[in-house]
C-alpha positions in Angstrom: -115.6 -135.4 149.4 -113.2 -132.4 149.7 -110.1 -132.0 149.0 -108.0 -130.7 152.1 -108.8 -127.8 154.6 -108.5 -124.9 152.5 -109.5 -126.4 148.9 -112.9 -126.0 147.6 -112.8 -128.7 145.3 -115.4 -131.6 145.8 -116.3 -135.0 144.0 -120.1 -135.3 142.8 -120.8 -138.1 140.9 -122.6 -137.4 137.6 -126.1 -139.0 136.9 -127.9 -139.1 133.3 -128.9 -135.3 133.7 -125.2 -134.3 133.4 -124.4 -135.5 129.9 -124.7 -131.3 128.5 -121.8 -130.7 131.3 -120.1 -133.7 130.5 -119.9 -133.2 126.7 -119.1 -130.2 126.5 -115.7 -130.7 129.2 -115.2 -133.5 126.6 -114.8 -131.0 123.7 -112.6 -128.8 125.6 -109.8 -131.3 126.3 -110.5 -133.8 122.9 -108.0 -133.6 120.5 -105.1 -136.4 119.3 -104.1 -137.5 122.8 -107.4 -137.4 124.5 -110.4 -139.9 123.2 -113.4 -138.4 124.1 -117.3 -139.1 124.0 -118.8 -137.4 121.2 -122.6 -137.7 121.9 -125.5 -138.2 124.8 -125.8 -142.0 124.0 -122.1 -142.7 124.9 -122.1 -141.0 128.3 -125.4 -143.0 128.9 -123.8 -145.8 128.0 -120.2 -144.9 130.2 -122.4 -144.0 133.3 -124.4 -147.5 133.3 -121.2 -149.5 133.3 -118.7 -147.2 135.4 -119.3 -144.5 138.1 -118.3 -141.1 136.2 -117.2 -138.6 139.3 -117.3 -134.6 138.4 -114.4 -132.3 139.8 -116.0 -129.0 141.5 -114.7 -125.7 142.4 -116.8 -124.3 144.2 -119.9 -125.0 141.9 -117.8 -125.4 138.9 -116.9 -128.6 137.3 -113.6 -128.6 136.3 -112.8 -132.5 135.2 -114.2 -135.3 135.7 -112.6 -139.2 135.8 -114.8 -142.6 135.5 -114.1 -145.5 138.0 -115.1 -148.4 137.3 -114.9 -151.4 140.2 -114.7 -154.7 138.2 -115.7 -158.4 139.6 -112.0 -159.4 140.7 -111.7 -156.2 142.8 -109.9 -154.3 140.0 -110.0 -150.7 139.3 -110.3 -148.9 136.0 -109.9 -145.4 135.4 -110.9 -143.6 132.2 -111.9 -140.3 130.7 -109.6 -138.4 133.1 -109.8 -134.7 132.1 -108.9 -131.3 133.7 -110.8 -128.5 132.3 -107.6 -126.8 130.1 -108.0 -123.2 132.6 -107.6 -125.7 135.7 -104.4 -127.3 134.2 -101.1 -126.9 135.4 -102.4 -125.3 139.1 -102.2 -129.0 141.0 -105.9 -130.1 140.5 -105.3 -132.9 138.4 -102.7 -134.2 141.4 -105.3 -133.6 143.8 -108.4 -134.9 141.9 -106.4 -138.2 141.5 -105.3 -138.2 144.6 -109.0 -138.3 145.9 -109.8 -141.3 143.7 -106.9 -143.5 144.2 -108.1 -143.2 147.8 -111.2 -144.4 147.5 -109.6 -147.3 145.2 -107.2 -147.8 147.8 -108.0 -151.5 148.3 -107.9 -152.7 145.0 -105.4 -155.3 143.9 -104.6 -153.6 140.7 -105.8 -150.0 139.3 -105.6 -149.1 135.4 -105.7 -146.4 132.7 -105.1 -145.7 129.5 -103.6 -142.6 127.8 -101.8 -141.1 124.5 -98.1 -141.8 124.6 -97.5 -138.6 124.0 -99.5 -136.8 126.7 -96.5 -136.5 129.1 -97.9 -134.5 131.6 -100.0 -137.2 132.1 -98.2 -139.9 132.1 -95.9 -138.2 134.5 -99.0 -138.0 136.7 -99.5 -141.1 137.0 -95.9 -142.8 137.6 -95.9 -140.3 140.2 -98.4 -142.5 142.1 -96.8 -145.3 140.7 -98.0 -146.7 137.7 -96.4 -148.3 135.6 -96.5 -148.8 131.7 -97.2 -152.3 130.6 -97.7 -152.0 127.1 -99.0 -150.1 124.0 -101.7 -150.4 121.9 -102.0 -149.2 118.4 -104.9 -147.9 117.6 -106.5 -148.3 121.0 -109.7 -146.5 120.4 -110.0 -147.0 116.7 -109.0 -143.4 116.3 -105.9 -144.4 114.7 -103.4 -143.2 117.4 -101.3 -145.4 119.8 -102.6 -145.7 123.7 -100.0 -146.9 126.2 -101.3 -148.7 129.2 -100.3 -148.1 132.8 -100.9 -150.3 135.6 -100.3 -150.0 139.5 -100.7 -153.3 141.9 -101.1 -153.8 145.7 -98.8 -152.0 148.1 -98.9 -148.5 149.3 -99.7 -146.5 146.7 -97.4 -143.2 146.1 -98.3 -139.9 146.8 
């Protein structure tokens, strides 16, 4: 999938091969608002249960998001992450954009984040989520996680 006429970003999703590229993304944006996979054996894990898509310029990745289609038609979204160098230039707005899309049909779409990653959450009420709660100690990481939730209707661009 591209992303407009005059983009070169793409989607690829990621298969066990990827877990090198995928780590070390995950180590570039970790820190106190960003939970991320710390070894091989996670990403396995994440990629059996949910679909893990790869932002690419070009050949670069540059983020990467994992979607995950649950039995009542639900979306969940997770491990959202712009490489830092990508941030701030619109590719986080256009790499959700791309995935909201293909969960366009869903009833409901969630995410998690860090209460205090406010670019982020300003991201996402842009589209229209809401937050519906928070959660301390979400991840067992001992910091908060505030849940945000968007249901049916036209979602926001």
């Amino acid at each position: 999938m591209k992303f407009g006429k005059k983009s070169k970003i793409s989607l690829e999703i990621a298969g066990a091969d990827n877990a090198s590229d995928y780590l070390l993304l995950e180590k570039l944006v970790g820190g106190k608002t960003y939970a991320a996979l710390a070894s091989e054996k996670e990403f396995l894990e994440e990629i059996k249960k949910a679909t893990v898509y790869f932002f690419k310029n070009k050949d670069e990745i540059i983020g990467h998001i994992t979607y995950r289609l649950n039995k009542n038609g639900s979306v969940h979204l997770g491990g959202f992450a712009i490489d830092p160098k990508y941030q701030g230039q619109g590719f986080g707005r256009k790499a959700m954009e791309t995935i909201l899309d293909l969960a366009k049909n869903a009833p409901k779409i969630d995410l998690v984040t860090h209460p205090d990653n406010l670019k982020a959450i300003s991201l996402y009420q842009s589209f229209g989520f809401k937050i519906t709660e928070q959660k301390e100690n979400y991840y067992g990481d001992g910091e908060p996680r505030v849940i945000l939730v968007w249901t049916s209707g036209k979602i926001a661009s």
